[in-house]
C-alpha positions in Angstrom: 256.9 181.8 149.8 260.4 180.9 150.6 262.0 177.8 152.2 265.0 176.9 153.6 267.4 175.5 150.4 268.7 173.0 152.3 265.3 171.8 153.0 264.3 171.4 149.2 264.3 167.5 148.6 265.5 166.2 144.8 264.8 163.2 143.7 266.5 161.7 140.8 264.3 159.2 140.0 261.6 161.9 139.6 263.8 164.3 137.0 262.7 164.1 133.7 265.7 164.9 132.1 268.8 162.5 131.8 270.8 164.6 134.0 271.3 167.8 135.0 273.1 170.8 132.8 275.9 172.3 134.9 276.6 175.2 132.1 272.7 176.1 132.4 273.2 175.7 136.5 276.8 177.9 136.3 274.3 180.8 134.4 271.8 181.1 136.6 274.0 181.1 139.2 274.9 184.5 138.2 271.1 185.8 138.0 269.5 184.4 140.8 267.7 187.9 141.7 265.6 187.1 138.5 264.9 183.7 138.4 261.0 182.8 138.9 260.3 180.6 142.2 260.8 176.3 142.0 257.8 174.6 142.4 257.5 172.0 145.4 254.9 169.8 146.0 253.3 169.6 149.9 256.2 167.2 151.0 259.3 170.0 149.8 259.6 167.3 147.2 261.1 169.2 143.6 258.7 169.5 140.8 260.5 172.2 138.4 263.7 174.1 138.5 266.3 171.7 139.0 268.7 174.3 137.5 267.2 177.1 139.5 267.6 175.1 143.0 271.3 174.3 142.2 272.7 177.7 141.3 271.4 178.7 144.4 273.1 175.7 146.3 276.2 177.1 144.2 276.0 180.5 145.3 275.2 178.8 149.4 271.9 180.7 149.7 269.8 179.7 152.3 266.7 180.4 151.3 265.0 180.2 147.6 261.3 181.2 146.2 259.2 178.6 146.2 255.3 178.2 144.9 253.5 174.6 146.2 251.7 172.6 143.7 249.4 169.6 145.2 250.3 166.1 144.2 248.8 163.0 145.2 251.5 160.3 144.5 255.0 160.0 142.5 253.4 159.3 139.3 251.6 162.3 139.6 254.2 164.2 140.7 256.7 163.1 138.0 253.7 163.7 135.2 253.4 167.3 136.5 257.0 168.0 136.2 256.6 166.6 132.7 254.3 169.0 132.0 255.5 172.1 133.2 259.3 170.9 131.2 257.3 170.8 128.0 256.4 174.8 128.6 260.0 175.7 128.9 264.0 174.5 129.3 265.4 171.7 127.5 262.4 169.3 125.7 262.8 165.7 126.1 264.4 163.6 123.1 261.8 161.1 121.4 264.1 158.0 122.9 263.9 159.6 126.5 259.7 160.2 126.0 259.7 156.7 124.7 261.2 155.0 127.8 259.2 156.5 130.3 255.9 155.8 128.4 256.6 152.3 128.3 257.4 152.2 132.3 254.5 153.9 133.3 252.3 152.1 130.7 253.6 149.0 132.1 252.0 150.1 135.6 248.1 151.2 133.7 248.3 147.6 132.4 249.2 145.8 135.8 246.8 148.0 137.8 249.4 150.0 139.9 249.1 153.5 138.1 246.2 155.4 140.4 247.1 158.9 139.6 247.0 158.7 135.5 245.7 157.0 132.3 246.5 156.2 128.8 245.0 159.7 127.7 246.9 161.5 130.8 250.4 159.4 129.1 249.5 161.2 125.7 248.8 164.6 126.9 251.7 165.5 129.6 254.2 164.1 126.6 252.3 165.9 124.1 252.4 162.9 121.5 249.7 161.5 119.0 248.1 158.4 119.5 249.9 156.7 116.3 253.1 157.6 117.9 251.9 155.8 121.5 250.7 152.6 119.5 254.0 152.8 117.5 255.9 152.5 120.9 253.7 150.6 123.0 252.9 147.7 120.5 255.4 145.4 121.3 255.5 146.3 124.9 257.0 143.0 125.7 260.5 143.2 124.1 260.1 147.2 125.0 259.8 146.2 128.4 262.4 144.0 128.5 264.8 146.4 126.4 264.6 149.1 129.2 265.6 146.2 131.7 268.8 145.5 129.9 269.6 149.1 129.4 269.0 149.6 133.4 271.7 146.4 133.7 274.2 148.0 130.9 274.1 151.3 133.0 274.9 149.7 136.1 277.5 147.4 134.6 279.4 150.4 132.9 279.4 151.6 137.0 281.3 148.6 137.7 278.3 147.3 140.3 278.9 144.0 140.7 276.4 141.7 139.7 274.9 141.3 142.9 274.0 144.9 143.4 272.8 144.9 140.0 270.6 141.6 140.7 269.5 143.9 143.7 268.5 146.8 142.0 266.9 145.3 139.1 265.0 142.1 140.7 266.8 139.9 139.4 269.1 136.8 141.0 272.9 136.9 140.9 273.1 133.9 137.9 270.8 135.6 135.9 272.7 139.0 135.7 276.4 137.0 135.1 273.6 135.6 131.8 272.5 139.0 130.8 275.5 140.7 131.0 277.5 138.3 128.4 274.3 138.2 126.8 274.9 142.0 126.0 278.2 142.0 125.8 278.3 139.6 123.0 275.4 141.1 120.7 277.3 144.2 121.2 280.0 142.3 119.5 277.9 140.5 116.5 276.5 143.8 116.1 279.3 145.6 115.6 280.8 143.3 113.4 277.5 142.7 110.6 275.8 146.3 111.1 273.3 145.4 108.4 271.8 142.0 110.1 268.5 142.6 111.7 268.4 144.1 115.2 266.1 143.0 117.6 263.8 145.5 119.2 265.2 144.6 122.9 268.9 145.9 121.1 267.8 148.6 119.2 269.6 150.5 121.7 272.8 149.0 121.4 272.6 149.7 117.2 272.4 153.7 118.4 274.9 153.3 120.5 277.1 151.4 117.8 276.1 153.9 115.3 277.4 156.8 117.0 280.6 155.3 117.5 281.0 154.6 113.9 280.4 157.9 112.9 282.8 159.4 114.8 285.8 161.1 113.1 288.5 161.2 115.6 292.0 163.5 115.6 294.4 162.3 113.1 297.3 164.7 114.4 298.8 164.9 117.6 298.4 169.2 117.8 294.8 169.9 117.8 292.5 173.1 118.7 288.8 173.4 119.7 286.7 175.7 121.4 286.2 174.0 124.6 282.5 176.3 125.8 280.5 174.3 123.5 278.6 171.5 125.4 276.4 171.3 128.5 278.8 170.5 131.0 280.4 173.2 132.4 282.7 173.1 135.1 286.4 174.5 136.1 289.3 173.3 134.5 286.8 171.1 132.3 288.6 168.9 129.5 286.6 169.1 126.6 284.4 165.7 125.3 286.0 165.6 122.2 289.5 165.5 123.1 288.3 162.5 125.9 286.8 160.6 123.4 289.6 160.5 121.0 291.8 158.6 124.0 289.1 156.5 124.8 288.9 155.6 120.9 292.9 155.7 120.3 293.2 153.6 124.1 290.6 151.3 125.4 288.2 148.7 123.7 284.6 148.0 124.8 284.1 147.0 128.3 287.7 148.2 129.2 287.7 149.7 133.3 288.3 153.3 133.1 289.6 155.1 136.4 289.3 159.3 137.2 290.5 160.5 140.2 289.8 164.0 139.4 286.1 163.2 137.7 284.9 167.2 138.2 281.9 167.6 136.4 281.8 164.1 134.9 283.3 164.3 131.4 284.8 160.8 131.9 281.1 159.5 133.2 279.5 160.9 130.0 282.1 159.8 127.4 282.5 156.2 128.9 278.5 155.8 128.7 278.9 156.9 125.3 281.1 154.4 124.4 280.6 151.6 126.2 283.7 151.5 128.7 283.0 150.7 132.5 283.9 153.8 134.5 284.9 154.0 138.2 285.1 158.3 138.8 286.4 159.9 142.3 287.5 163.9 143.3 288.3 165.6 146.4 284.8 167.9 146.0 281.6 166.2 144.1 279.6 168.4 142.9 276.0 167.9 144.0 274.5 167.6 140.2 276.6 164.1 139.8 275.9 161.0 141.9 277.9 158.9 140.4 281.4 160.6 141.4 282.6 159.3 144.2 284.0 161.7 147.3 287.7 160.8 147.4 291.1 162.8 148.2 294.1 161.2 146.2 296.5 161.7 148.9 295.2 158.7 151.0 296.1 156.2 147.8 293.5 155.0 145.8 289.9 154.6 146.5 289.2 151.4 148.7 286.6 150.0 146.1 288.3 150.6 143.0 287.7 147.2 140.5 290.2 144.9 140.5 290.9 145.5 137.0 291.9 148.8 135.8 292.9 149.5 131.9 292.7 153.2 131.4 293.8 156.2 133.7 292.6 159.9 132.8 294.7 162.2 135.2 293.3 165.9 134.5 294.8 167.5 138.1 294.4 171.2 138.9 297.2 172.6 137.7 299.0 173.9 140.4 298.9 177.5 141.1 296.9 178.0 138.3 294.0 176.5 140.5 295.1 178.0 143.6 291.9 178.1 145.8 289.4 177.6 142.9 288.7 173.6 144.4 289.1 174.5 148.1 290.9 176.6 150.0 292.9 173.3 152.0 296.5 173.7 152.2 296.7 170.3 150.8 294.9 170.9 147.8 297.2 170.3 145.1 296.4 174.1 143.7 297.2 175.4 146.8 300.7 173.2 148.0 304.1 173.6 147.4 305.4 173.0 143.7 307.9 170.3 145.7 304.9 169.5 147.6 302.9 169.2 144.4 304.9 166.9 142.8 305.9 164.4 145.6 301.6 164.4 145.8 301.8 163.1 142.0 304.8 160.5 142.4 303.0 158.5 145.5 299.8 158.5 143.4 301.7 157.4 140.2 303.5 154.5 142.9 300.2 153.7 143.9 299.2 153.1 139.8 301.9 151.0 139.5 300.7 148.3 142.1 297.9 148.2 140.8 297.7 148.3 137.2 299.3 145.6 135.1 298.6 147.0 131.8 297.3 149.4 129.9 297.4 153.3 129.6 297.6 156.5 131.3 296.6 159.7 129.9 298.1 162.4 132.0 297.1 166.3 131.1 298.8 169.9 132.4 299.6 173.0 131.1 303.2 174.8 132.0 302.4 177.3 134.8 303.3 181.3 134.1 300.6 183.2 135.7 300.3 183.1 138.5 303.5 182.0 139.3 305.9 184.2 141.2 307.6 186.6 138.2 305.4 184.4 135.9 308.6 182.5 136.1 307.3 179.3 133.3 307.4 176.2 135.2 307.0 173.2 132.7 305.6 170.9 134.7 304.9 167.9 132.1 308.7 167.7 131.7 308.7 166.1 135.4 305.5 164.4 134.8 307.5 162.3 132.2 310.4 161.8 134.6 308.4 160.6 137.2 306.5 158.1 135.2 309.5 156.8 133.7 310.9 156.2 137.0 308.3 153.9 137.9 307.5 152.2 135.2 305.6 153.7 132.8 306.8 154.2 129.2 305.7 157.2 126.7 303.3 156.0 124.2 302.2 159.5 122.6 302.2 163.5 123.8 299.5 165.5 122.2 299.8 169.5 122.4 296.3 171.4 122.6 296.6 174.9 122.7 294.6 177.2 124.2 293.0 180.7 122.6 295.0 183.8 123.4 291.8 185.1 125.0 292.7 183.1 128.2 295.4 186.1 128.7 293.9 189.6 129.5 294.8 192.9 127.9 296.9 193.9 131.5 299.2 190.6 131.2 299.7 190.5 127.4 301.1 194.3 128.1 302.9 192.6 131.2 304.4 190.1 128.7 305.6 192.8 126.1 306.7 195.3 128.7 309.5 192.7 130.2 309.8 190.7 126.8 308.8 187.4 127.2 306.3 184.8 125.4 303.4 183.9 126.7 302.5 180.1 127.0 299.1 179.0 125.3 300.0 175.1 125.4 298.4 172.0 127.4 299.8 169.2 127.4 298.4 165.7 127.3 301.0 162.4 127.4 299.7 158.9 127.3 301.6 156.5 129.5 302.1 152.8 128.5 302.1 150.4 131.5 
């Protein structure tokens, strides 16, 4: 049967996966005449085919297949879409499997799980009963490890503590405790990596762990092949290259700011790596909650923290995004290159009120095509000016070149017929405040 897209209700809370994947969601988009129907319980609540149900809000269909499946609470519903992930798509990691076991154990052993049992637990996440014991034995410090991961996530949000105290069930005092509780075995941690972890902090030693075994660029000219993750969006700046200014620029617990967060590089990478995030743009996409809905041209968002240490700037780049955001006049792919700039200089005015240290990371690449005569505008040259003008001094410029495959074989010929080189640079300056 078919329903009205609009109509189709998706609950986070109910998704089994961490979040969504906007390359699989960008693909499907592409072949939605195949895709089998989304599954819907009696309320138009989502079961499966979070993907599916997005490419076709990409592609503004109004209607999508759907097939109804009976469910009889939200345990049961989320234990069914459990199920039907484990028969195809992207499995579950063992941590993910792990934390959801523990919260719905946690409800079997208070009485408030109605729609399932231990055996049910075992079964929808296919896992032996050594493996259940194994997780489930010191529930206690489990239960209270999820509780500080749940505060840490909202924390790296910049929530203040009493929203967190709200969310969690917690009082305002308490969260201020846990918080610098975290904060400082993050610390210890990091400094003696061999001392015994407790189980509560286990997840902190991954975390740490994964920051030490990154190898980060050593030179600042540096190429990678930018398709190779699960975040797909346009004008996407790859993970790796992020990372390497969040290691090279910020500490722990530093405030990072994103005006342009697009598909939520910044979100992912700060998680990561422990730095508290606050991520805006002009046009969230649906898939990411945690971007804010904000146009740069009315100053900076009203609820930005207090405290700002990093700045990632990743703009469209002019014509080179010229109706590929929105088609508004006051787009900043679609304006003026005067128009353009003066848009950059009030929000780099606006940076300088408010920040009163630390760095901004500002990328573009020179514009040639599209541009009238592909005339090569090198816009980073003014981006430098302007900053300097207000305040900001160059720490570092990084070139990242593209792959020649960006040109097609009519403009290469273009480019050899009228003799001139084409450009296959981006450039990346970090500011010093």
């Amino acid at each position: 049967m078919k329903k009205k897209t609009d109509e189709i209700v998706y609950r986070e809370d109910l998704y089994p996966r961490d979040k969504i994947n906007n390359s699989k969601v960008e693909e499907y988009s592409e072949i939605l005449s195949i895709l089998p129907p989304i599954i819907i319980n009696q309320d138009d609540i989502l079961i499966d085919g979070a993907h599916r149900l997005f490419a076709y809000k990409k592609k503004e269909q109004e209607e999508i297949d759907c097939e109804i499946l009976q469910t009889k609470d939200d345990d049961d519903l989320f234990l069914k879409a459990i199920e039907l992930n484990a028969k195809h798509g992207y499995q579950l990691k063992q941590s993910e499997k792990k934390n959801k076991i523990i919260k719905l154990y946690e409800k079997i052993l208070n009485g408030n799980a109605k729609s399932y049992d231990v055996q049910r637990l075992k079964e929808s996440f296919s896992i032996p009963d050594s493996t259940f014991s194994d997780w489930t034995h010191n529930l206690k410090e489990e239960i209270e490890s999820l509780q500080l991961q749940k505060i840490l996530d909202l924390h790296l949000q910049c929530k203040t503590q009493e929203e967190i105290g709200n969310e969690v069930g917690l009082k305002r005092n308490t969260i201020a405790d846990k918080i610098k509780e975290i904060e400082q075995n993050f610390k210890e941690m990091s400094e003696n990596p061999i001392s015994e972890i407790p189980t509560k902090y286990q997840f902190l030693a991954d975390k740490i762990q994964k920051m030490s075994d990154f190898k980060p660029i050593y030179y600042n000219h540096h190429f990678i092949n930018i398709l190779n993750d699960d975040n797909y969006h346009f004008g996407k700046f790859p993970e790796y290259y992020l990372e390497n200014l969040l290691y090279y620029y910020t500490k722990p617990f530093d405030v990072v700011f994103d005006p342009f967060a697009g598909g939520g590089t910044t979100i992912d990478c700060c998680k990561k790596w422990l730095r508290k995030y606050y991520c805006s743009d002009l046009n969230p996409i649906e898939t990411r909650s945690d971007i804010i809905k904000w146009d740069i041209k009315y100053g900076l968002p009203k609820n930005i923290p207090s405290r700002i240490d990093f700045v990632f700037l990743d703009p469209p780049y002019w014509l080179q995004s010229k109706e590929k955001y929105s088609k508004d006049e006051n787009d900043l792919g679609n304006m003026s290159l005067d128009n353009f700039y003066n848009s950059i200089e009030n929000f780099v005015k606006e940076l300088k009120k408010k920040m009163k240290e630390g760095y901004v990371a500002f990328v573009i690449s020179p514009t040639q095509y599209p541009n009238e005569n592909h005339k090569f505008e090198d816009h980073i040259i003014k981006i430098i000016n302007i900053f300097e003008e207000n305040g900001f001094t160059e720490e570092m410029r990084f070139v990242f070149p593209y792959s020649t495959e960006q040109y097609n074989g009519t403009q290469v010929n273009i480019a050899k017929e009228q003799k001139f080189p084409l450009s296959i640079i981006r450039d990346l300056v970090v500011f010093k405040k």
